[in-house]
N, C-alpha and C positions, 0 to 999 in steps of 0.2 A: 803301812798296811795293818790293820787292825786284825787280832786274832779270833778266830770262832771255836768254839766250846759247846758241844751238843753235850745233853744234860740230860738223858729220858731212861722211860722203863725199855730193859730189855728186850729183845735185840734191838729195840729202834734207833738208841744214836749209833750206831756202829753200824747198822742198814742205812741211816741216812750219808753217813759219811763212805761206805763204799759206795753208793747211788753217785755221789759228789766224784769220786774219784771214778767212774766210769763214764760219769758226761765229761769230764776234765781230763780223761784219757791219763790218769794220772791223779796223785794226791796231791790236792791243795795241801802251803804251806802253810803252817800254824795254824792243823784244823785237827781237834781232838775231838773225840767222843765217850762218854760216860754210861755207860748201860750199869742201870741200877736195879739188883735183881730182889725178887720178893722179901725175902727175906737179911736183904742189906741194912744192914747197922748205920744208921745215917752221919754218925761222927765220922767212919771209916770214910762214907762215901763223899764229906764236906772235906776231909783231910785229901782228899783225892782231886775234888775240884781243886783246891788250892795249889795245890801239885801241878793241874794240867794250866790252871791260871798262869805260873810261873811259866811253863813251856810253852805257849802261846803269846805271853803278853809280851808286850811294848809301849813305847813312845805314846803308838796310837790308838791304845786300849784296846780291849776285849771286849764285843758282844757274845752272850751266853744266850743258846736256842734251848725252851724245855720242851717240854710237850702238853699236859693238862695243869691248867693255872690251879691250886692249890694240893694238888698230888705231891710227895713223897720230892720228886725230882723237879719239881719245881720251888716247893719249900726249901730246898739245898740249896739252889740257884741265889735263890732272893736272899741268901744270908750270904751269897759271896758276892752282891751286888756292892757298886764304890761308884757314886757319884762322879761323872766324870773319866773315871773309867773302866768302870765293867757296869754294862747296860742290859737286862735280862729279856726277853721275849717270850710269851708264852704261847702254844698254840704251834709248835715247829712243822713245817710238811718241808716237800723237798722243794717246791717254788720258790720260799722263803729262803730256805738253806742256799740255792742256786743264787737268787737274788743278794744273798750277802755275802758271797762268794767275788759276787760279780761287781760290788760297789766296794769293797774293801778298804779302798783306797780313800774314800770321803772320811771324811770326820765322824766322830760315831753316831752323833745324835741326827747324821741325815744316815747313815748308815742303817741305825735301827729303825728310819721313817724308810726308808727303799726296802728292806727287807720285810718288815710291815706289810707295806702293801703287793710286795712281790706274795705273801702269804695270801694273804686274800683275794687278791686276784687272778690267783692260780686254783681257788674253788668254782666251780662249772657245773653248771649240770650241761651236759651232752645230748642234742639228736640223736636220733636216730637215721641219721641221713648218711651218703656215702662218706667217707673220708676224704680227706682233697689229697692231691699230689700220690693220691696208692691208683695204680694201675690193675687192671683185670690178671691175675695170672694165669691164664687161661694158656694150655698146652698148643693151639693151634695159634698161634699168635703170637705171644711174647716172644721165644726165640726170634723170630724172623721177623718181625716188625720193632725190634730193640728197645719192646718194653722190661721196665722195670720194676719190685715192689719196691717203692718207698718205704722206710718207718718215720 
């Protein structure tokens, strides 16, 4: 099982990795996160990836999630990349983060293609049309007809 290492500006890896542990009812294993704040000294904050590399990694390597391709926390990222086994991604949302959650178990290099596209394809624009599977909550009905809201 391959480790994950979220690598972004403040609060976002730590917002993506509680988001992680509340669809997972629980904290995924070997999943860190790096919040780098404005004013972060970038030696401190590569000394830090290197730290959480060690805490996550194994056998079956590390992919690192950033967030914008040439920012601060992605520059850090891409200097702690290793061929083979620490693969970087840039562009992190939580689709992506779920999606490599959820393939962990692949090899990295189909790992960072499923996570990839779990990124991308969890961008949408939206209808405006009703929701599916959400029920009316409407006071004269739901109780007694054993409707419910869905989320």
């Amino acid at each position: 099982m391959a480790g994950i290492l979220i690598i972004a500006h403040a609060p976002l890896a730590s917002a993506l990795r509680d988001c992680a542990t509340h669809v997972y009812c629980g904290a995924p294993q070997r999943l860190e996160a790096i919040d780098v704040l404005p004013d972060a000294e970038p030696a401190a904050v590569l000394e830090a990836g290197r730290r959480a590399l060690d805490a996550v990694g194994g056998d079956d390597g590390v992919l690192i999630l950033t967030d914008i391709f040439g920012a601060t926390p992605a520059n850090i990222a891409a200097r702690l990349a290793d061929p083979g086994r620490v693969r970087v991604l840039a562009g992190v949302n939580l689709p992506m983060l779920v999606r490599a959650i959820c393939y962990r178990a692949e090899k990295l290099d189909q790992l960072a293609a499923k996570a990839l596209a779990g990124g991308a394809q969890g961008v949408l624009q939206i209808g405006s049309t009703t929701v599916q599977n959400q029920t009316t909550n409407h006071p004269d009905n739901h109780a007694a007809e054993g409707h419910s809201h869905h989320q």
